[in-house]
KEZA-822026 format. One record per residue: x, y, z of N, C-alpha, C in turn. Coordinates in nm, 3 decimals. Layout:
BEGIN
n.px / n.py / n.pz / ca.px / ca.py / ca.pz / c.px / c.py / c.pz
X / Y / Z / X / Y / Z / X / Y / Z
...
//
This chain:
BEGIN
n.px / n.py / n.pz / ca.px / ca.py / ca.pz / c.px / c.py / c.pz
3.733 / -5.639 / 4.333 / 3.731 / -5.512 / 4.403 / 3.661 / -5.533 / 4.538
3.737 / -5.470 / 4.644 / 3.676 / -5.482 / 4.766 / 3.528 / -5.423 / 4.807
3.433 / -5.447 / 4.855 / 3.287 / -5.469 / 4.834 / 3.295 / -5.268 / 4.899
3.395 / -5.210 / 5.017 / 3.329 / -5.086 / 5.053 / 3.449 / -4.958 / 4.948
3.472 / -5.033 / 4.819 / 3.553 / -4.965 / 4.718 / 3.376 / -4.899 / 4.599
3.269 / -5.009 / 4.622 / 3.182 / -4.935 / 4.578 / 3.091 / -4.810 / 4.611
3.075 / -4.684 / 4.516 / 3.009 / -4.577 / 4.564 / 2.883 / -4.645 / 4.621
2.919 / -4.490 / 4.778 / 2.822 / -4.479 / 4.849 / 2.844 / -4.604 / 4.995
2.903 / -4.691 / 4.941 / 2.953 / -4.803 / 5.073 / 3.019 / -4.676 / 5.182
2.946 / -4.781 / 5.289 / 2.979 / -4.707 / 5.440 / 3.076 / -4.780 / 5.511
3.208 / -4.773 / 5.528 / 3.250 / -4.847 / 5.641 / 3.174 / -4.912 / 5.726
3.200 / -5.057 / 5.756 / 3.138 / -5.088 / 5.875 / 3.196 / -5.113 / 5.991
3.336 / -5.104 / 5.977 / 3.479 / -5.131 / 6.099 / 3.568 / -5.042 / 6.094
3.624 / -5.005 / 6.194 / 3.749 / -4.981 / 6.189 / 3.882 / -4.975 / 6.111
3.826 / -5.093 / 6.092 / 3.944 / -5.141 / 6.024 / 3.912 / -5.110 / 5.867
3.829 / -5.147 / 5.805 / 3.746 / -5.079 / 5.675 / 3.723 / -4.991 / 5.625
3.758 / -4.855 / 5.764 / 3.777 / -4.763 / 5.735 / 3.945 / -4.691 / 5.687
4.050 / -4.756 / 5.802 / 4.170 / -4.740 / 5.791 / 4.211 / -4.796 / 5.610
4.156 / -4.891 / 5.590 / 4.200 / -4.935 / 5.456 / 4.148 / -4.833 / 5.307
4.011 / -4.785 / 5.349 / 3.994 / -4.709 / 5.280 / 4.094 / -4.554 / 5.269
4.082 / -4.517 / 5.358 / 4.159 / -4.384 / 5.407 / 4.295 / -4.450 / 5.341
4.392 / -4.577 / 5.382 / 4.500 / -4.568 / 5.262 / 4.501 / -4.590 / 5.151
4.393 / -4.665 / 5.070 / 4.368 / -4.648 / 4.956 / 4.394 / -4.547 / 4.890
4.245 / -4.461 / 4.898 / 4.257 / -4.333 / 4.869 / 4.400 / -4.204 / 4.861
4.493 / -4.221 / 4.988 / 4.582 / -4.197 / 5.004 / 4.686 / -4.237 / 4.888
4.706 / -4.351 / 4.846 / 4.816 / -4.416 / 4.740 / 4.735 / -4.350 / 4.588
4.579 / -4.341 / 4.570 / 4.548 / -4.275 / 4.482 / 4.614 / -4.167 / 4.410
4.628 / -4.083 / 4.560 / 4.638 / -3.971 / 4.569 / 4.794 / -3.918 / 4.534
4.815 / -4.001 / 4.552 / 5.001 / -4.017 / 4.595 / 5.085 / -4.022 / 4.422
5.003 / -4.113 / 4.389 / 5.005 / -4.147 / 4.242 / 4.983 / -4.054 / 4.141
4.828 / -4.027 / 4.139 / 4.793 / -3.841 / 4.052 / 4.926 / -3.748 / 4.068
4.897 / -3.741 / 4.166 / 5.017 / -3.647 / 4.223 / 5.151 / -3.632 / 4.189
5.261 / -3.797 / 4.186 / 5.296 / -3.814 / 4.104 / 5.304 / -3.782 / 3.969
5.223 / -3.813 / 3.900 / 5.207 / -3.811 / 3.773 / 5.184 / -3.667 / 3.744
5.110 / -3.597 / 3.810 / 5.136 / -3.432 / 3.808 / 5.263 / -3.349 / 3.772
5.319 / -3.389 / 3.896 / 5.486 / -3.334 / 3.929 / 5.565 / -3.397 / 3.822
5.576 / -3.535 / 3.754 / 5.613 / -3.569 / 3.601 / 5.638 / -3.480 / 3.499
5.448 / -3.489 / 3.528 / 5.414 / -3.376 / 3.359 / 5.469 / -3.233 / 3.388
5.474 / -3.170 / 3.515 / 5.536 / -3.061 / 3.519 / 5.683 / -3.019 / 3.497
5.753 / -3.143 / 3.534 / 5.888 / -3.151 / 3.483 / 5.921 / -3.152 / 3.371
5.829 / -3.204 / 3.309 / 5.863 / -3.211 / 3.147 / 5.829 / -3.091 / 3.089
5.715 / -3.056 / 3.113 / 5.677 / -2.953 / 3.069 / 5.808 / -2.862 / 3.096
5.857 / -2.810 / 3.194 / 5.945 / -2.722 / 3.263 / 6.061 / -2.763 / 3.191
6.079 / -2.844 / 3.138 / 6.209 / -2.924 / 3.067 / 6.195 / -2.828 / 2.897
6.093 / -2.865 / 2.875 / 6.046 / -2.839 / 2.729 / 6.068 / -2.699 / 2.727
6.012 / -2.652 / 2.838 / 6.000 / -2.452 / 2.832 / 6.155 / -2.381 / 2.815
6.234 / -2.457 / 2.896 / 6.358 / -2.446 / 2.883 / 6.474 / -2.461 / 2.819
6.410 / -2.591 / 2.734 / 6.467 / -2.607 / 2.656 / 6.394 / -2.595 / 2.496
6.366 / -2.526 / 2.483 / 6.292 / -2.524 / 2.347 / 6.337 / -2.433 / 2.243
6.445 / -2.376 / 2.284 / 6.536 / -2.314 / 2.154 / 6.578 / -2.444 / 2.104
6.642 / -2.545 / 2.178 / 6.699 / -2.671 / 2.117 / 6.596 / -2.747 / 2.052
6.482 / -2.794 / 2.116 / 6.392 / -2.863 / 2.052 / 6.356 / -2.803 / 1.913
6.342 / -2.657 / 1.893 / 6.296 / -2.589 / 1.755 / 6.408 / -2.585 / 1.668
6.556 / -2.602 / 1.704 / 6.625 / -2.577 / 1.632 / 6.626 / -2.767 / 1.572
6.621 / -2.820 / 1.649 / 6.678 / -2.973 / 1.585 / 6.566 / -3.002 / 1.454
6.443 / -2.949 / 1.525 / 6.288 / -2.968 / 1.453 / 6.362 / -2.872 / 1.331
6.405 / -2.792 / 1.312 / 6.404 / -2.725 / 1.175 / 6.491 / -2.789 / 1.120
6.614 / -2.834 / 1.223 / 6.734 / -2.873 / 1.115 / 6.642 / -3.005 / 1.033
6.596 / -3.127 / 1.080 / 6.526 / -3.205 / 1.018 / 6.475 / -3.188 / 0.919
6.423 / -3.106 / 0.939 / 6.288 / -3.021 / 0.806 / 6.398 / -3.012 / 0.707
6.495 / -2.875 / 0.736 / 6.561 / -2.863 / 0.628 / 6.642 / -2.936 / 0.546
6.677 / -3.088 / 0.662 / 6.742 / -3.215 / 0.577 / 6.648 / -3.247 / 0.490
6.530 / -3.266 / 0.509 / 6.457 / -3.347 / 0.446 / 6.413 / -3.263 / 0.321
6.360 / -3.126 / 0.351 / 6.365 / -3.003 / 0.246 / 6.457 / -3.049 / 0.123
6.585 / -3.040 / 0.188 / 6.751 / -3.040 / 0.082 / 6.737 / -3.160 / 0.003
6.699 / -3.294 / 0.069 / 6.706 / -3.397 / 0.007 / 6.565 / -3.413 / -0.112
6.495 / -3.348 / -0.066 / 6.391 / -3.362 / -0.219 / 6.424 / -3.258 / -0.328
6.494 / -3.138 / -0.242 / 6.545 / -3.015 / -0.373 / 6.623 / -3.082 / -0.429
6.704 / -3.199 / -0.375 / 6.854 / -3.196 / -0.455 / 6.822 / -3.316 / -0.593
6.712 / -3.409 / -0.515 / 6.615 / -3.530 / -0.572 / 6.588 / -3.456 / -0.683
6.482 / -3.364 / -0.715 / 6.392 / -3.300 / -0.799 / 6.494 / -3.241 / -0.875
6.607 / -3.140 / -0.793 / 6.657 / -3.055 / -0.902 / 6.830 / -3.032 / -0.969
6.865 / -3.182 / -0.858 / 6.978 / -3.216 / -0.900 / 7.020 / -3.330 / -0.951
6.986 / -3.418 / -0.870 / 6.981 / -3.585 / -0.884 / 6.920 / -3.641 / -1.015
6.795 / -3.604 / -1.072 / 6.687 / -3.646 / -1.181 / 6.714 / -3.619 / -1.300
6.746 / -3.451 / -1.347 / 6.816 / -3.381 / -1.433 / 6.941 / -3.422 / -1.494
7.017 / -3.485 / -1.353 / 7.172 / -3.526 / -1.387 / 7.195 / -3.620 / -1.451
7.067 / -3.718 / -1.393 / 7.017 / -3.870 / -1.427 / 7.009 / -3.895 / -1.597
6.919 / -3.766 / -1.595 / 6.821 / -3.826 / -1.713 / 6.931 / -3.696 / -1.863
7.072 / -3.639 / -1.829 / 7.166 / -3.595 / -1.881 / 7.260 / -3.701 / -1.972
7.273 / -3.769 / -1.807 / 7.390 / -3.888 / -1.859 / 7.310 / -3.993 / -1.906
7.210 / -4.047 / -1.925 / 7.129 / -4.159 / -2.007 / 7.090 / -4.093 / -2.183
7.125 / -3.915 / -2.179 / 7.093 / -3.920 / -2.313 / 7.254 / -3.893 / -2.386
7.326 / -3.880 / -2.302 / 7.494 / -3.848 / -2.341 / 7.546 / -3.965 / -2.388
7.486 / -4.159 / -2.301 / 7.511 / -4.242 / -2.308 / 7.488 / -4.305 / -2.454
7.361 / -4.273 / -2.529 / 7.273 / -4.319 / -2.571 / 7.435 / -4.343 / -2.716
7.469 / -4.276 / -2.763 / 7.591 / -4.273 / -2.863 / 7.664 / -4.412 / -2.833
7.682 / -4.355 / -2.691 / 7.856 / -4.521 / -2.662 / 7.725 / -4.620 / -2.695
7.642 / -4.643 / -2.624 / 7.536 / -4.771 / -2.588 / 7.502 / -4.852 / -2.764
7.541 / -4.732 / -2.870 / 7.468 / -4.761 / -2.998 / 7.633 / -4.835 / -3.033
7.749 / -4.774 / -3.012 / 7.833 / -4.829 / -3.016 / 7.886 / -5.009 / -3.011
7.857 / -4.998 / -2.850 / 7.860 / -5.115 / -2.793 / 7.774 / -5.222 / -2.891
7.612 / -5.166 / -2.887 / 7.556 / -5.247 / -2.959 / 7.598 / -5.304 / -3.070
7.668 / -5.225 / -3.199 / 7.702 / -5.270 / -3.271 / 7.822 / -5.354 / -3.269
7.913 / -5.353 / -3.186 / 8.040 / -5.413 / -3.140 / 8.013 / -5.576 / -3.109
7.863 / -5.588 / -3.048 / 7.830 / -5.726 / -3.005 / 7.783 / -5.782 / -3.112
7.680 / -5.712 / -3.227 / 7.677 / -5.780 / -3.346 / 7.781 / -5.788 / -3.425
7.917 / -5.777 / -3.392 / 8.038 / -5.819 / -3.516 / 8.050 / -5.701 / -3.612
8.064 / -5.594 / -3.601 / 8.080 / -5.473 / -3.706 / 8.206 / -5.450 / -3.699
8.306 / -5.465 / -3.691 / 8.440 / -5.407 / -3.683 / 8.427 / -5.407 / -3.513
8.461 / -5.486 / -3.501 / 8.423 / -5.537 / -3.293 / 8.505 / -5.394 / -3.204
8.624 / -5.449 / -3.284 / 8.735 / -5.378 / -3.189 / 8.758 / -5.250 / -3.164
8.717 / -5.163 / -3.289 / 8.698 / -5.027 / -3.282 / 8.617 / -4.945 / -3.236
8.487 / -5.070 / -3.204 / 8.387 / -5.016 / -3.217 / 8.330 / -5.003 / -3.047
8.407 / -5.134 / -2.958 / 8.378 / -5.113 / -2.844 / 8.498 / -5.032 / -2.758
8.618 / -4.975 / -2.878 / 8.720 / -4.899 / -2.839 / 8.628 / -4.748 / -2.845
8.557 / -4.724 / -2.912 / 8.482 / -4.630 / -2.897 / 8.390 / -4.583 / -2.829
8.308 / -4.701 / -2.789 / 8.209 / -4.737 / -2.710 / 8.305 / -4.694 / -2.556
8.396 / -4.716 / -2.520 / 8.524 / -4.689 / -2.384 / 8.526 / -4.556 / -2.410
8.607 / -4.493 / -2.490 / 8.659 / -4.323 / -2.506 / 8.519 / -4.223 / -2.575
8.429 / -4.294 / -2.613 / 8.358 / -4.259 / -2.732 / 8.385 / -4.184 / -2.871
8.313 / -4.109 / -2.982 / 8.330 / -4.071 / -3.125 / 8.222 / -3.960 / -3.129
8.247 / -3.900 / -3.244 / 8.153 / -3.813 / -3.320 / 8.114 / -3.679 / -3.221
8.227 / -3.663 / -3.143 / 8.187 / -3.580 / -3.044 / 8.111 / -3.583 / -2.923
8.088 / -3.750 / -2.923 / 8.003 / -3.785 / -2.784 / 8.033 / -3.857 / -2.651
8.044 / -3.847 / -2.571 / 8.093 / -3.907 / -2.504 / 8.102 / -4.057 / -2.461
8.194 / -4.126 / -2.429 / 8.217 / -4.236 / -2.420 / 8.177 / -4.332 / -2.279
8.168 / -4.427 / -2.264 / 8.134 / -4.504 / -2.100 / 8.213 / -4.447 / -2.020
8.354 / -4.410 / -2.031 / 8.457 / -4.391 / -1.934 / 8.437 / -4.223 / -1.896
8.381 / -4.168 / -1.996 / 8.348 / -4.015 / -1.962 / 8.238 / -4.015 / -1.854
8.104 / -4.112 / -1.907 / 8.026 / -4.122 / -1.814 / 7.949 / -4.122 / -1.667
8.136 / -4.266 / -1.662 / 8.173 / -4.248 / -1.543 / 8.184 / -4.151 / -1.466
8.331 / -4.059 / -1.554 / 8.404 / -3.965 / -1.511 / 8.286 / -3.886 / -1.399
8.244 / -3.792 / -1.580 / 8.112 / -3.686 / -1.495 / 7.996 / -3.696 / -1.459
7.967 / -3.862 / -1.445 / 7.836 / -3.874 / -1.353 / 7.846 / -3.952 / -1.250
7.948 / -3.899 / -1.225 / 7.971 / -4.008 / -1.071 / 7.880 / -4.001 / -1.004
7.829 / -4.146 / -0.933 / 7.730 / -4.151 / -0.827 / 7.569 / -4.181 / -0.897
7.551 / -4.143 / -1.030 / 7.439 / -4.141 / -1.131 / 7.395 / -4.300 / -1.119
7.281 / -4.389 / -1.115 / 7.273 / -4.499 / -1.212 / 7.348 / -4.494 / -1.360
7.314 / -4.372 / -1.385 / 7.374 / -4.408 / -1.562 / 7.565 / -4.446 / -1.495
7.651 / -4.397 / -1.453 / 7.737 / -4.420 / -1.393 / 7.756 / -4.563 / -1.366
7.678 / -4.586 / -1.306 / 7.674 / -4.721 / -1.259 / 7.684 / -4.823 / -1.361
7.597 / -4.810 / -1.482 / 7.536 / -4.874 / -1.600 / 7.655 / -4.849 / -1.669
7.750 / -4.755 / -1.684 / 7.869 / -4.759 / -1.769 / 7.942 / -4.834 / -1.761
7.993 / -4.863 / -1.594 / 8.099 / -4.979 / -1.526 / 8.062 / -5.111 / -1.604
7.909 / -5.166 / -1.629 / 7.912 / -5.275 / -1.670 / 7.931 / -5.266 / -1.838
7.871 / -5.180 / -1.893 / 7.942 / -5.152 / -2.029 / 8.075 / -5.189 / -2.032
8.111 / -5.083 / -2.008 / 8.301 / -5.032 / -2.046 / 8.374 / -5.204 / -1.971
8.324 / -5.267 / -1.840 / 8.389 / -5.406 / -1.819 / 8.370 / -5.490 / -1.933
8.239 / -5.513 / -2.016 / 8.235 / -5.607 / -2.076 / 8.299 / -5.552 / -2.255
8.341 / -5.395 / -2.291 / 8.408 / -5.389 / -2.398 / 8.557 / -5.443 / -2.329
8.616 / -5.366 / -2.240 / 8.752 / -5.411 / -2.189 / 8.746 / -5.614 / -2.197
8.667 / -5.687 / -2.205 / 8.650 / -5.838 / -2.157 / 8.686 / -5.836 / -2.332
8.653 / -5.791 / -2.402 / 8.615 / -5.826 / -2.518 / 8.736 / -5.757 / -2.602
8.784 / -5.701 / -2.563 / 8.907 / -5.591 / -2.599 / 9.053 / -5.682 / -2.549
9.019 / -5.802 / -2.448 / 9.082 / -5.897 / -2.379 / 9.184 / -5.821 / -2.277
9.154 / -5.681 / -2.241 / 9.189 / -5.622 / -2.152 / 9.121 / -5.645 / -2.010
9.179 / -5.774 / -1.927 / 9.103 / -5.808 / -1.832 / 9.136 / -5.770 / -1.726
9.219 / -5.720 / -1.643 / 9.239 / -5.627 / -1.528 / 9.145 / -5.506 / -1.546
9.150 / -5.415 / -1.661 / 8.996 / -5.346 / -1.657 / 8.886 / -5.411 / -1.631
8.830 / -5.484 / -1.732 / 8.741 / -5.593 / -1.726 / 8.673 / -5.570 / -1.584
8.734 / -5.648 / -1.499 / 8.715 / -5.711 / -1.379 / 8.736 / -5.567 / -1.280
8.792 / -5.442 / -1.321 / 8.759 / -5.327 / -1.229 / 8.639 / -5.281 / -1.205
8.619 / -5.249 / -1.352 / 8.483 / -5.233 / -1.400 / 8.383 / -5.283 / -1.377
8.377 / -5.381 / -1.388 / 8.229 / -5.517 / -1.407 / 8.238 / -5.525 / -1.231
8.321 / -5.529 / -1.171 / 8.334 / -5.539 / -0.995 / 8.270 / -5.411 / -0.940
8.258 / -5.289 / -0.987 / 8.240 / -5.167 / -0.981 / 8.084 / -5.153 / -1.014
8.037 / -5.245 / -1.107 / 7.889 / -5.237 / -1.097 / 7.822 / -5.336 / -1.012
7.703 / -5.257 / -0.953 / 7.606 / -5.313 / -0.886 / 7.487 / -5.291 / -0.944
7.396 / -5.401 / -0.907 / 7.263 / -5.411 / -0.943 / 7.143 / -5.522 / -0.917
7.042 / -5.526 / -0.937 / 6.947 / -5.638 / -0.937 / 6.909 / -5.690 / -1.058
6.954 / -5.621 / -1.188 / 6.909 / -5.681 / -1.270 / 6.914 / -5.829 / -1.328
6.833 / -5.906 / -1.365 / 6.808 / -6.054 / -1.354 / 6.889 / -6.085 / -1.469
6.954 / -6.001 / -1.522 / 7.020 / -6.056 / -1.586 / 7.182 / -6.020 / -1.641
7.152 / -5.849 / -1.638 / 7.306 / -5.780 / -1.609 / 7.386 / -5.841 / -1.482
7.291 / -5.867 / -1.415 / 7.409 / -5.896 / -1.225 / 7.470 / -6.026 / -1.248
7.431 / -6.161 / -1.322 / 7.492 / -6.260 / -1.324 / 7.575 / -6.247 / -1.445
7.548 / -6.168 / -1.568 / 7.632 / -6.136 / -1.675 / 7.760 / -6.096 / -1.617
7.752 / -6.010 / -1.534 / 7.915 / -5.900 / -1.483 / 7.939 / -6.009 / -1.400
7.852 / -6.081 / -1.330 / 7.985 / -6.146 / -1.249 / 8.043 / -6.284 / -1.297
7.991 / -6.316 / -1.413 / 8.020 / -6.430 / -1.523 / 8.117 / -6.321 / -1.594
8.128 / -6.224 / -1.602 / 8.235 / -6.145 / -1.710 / 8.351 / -6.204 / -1.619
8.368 / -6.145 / -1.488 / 8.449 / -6.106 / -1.361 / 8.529 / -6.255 / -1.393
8.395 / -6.424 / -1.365 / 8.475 / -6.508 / -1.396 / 8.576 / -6.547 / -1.522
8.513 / -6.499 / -1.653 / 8.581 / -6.511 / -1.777 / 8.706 / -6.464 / -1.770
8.726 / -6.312 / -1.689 / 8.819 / -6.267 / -1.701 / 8.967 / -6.311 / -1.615
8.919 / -6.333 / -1.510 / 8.992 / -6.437 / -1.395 / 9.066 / -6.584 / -1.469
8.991 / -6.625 / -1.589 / 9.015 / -6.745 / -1.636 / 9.112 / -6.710 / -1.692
9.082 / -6.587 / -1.798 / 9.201 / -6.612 / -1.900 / 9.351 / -6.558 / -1.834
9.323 / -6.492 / -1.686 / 9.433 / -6.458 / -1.600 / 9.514 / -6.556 / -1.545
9.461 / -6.688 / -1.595 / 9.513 / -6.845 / -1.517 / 9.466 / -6.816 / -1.382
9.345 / -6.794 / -1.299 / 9.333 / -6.744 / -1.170 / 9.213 / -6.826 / -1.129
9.213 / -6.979 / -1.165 / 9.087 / -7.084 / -1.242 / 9.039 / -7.055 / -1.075
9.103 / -7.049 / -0.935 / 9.011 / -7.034 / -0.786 / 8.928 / -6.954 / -0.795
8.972 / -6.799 / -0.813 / 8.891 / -6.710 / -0.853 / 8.754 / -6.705 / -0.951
8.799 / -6.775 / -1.074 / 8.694 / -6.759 / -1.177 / 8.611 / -6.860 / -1.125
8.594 / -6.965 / -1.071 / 8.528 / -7.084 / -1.031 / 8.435 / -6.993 / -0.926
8.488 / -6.906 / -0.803 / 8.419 / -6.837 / -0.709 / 8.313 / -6.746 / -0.761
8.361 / -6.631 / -0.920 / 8.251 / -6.618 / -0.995 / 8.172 / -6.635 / -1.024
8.206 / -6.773 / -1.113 / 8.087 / -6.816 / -1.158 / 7.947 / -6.877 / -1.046
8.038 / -6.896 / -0.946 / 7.924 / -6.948 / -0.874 / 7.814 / -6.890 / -0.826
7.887 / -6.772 / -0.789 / 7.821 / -6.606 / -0.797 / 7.705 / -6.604 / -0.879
7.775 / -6.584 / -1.065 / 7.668 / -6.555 / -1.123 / 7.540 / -6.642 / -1.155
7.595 / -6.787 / -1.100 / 7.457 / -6.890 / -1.144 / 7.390 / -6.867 / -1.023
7.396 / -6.778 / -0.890 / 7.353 / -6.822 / -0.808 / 7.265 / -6.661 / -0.785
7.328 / -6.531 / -0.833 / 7.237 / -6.406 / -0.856 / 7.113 / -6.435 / -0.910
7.093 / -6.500 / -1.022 / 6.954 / -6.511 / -1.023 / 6.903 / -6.646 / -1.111
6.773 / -6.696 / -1.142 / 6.805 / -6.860 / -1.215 / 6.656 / -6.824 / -1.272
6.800 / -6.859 / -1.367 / 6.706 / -6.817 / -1.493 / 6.744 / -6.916 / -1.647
6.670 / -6.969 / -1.723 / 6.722 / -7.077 / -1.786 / 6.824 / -7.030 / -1.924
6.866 / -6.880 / -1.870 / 6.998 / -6.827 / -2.021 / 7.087 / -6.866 / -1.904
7.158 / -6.756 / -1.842 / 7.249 / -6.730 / -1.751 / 7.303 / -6.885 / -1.654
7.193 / -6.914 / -1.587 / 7.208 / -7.017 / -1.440 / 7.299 / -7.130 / -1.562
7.260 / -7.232 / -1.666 / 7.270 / -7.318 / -1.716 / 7.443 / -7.258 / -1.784
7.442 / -7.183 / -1.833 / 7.581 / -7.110 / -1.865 / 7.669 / -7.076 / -1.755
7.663 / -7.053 / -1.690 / 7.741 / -7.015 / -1.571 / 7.769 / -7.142 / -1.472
7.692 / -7.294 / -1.472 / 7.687 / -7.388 / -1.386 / 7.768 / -7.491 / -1.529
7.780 / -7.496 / -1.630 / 7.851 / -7.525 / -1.732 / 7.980 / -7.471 / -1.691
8.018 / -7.340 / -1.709 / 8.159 / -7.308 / -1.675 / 8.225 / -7.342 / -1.537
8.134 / -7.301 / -1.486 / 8.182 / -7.336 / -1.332 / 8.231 / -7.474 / -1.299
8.162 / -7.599 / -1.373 / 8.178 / -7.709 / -1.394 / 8.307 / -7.762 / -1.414
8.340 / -7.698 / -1.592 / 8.486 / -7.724 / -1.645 / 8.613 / -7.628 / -1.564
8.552 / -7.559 / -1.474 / 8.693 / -7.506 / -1.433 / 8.716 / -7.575 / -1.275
8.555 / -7.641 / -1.232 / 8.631 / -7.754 / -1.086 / 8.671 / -7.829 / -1.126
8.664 / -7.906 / -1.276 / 8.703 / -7.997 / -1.296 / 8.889 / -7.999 / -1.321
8.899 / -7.890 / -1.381 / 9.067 / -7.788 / -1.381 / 9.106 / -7.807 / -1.241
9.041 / -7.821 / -1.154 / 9.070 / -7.762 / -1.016 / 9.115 / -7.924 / -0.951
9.087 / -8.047 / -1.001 / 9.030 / -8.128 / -0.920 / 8.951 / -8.155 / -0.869
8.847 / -8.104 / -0.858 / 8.679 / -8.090 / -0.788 / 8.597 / -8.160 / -0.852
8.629 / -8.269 / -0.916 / 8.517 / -8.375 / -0.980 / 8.391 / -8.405 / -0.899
8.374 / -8.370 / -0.816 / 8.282 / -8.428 / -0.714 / 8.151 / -8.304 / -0.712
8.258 / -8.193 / -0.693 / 8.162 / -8.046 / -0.754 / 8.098 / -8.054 / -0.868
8.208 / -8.054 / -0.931 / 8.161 / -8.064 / -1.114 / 8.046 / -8.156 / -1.115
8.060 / -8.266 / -1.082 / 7.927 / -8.365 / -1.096 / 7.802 / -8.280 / -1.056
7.818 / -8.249 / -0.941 / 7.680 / -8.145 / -0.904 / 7.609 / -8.043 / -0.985
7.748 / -7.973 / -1.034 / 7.682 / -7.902 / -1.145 / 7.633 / -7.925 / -1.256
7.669 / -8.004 / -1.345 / 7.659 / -8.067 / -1.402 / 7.507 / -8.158 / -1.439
7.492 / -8.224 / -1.308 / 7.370 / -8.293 / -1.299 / 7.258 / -8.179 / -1.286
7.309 / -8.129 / -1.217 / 7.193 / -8.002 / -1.199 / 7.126 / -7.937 / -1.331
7.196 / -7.938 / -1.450 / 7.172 / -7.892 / -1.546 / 7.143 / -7.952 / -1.659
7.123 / -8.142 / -1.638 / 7.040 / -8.212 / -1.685 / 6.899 / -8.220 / -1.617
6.886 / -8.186 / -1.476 / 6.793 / -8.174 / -1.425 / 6.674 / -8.088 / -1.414
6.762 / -7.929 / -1.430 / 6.669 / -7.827 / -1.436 / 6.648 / -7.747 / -1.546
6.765 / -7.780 / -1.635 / 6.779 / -7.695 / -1.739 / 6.838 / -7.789 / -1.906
6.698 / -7.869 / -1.911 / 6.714 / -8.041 / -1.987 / 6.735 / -7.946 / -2.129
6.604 / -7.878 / -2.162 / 6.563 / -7.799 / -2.289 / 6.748 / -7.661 / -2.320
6.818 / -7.660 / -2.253 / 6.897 / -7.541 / -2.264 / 7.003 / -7.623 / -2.378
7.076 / -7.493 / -2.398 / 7.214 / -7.519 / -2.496 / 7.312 / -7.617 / -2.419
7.332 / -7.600 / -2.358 / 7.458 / -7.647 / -2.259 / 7.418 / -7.797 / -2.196
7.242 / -7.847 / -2.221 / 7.267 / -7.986 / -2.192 / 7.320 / -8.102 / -2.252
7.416 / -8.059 / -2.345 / 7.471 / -8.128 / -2.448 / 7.576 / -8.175 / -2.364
7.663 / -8.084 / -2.349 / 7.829 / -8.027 / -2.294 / 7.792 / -8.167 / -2.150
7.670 / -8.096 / -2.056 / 7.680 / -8.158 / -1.936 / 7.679 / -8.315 / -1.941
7.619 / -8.317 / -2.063 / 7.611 / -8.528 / -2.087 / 7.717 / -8.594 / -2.120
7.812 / -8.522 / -2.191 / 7.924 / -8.536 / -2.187 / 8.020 / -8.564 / -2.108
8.032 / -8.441 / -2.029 / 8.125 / -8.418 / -1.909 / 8.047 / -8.461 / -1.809
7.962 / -8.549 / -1.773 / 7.911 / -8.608 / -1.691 / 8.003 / -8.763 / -1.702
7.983 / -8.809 / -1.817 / 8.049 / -8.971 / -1.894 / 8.171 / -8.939 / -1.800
8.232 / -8.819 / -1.869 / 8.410 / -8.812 / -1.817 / 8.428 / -8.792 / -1.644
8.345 / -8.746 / -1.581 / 8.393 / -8.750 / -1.473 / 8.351 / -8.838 / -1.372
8.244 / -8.900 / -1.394 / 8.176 / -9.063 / -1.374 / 8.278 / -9.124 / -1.382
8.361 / -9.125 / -1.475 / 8.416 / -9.227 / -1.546 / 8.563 / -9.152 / -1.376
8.633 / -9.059 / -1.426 / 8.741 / -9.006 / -1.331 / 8.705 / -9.023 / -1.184
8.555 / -9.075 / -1.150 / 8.568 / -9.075 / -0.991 / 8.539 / -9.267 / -0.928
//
């Protein structure tokens, strides 16, 4: 800072003085500025402030709507279709332990006893999680029903994070692709599902299939990868049997 910028300094030149005097001046110039700004805005705001209050409410009332609809539509609807489900779900269950399979996950689809079924679920809770949670149901009775164009509507139709439903449906998606003779497709699956999440059920099952269908493909070179991978990471699993095997054979084919 220039030494006559401190209070109480006296010019001692001419010239010391002229510099001060424009100093002060650009100060001034500036406030001033910044005055005539804030007044514009201000004057902006005054004028416009039917608009500003109206946008400010519409907001509010989005945000209002979206917790009414949360609290008193969305939650209710939620927690409707998870107890409507609860019938097909007992269904299904029993269908996977071997009870009369076929009827039972035919029921588990349309549902019985007056309750509604996965496909109803769908129907009237569109948009629900439970909705969501049906698609992978009703794909994996249709997989099992060997109705695989459903299958694969279905099971494609659910989304999720679960660590273990998300690589299941898209290991269904591949099963079902397979038995379609569609071995590009089901191979793209599976890769999918070993690769959603790794975990020593799913990853080791899904890098097994994926395996025998590059090997369908010509892809011995893939297959090896997988393969090894699952003497490597997944020694203790079911499937490190299969991979020691089909390791010999395609060692041996390359």
């Amino acid at each position: 800072m220039a030494t006559y910028n401190k209070r109480g300094y006296k010019p001692k030149t001419k010239k010391e003085q002229v510099e001060i005097v424009e100093e002060e001046s650009t100060t001034a110039e500036v406030f001033n500025s910044l005055d005539e700004g804030a007044s514009k805005a201000e004057e902006w705001a005054v004028k416009n402030q039917k608009y500003i209050i109206g946008i400010v409410a519409a907001i509010a009332l989005i945000v209002l709507g979206y917790m009414a609809y949360n609290n008193f539509v969305a939650e209710p609807k939620q927690k409707e279709a998870m107890n409507e489900m609860y019938t097909a779900k007992k269904y299904f269950n029993d269908a996977v332990n071997g009870v009369s399979s076929d009827s039972l996950y035919r029921m588990a689809l349309d549902g019985g006893e007056g309750k509604y079924g996965m496909l109803d679920i769908i129907s009237n809770y569109s948009g629900t999680p439970a909705a969501n949670l049906a698609n992978y149901y009703a794909g994996m009775a249709y997989l099992n029903l060997k109705d695989y164009q459903n299958a694969i509507t279905h099971l494609d139709n659910f989304s999720g994070n679960d660590k273990m439903l998300n690589p299941i449906a898209k290991g269904g998606i591949g099963d079902a692709f397979v038995q379609l003779n569609q071995s590009d497709k089901a191979l793209e699956y599976y890769e999918n599902a070993f690769k959603a999440n790794v975990n020593d059920f799913t990853t080791p099952l899904y890098l097994l299939k994926a395996a025998k269908v590059a090997i369908e493909l010509g892809d011995n070179s893939k297959a090896l990868g997988y393969l090894t991978r699952i003497q490597t990471e997944f020694s203790t699993s079911n499937e490190v049997k299969d991979a020691d095997i089909l390791i010999g054979k395609v060692e041996a084919s390359l």
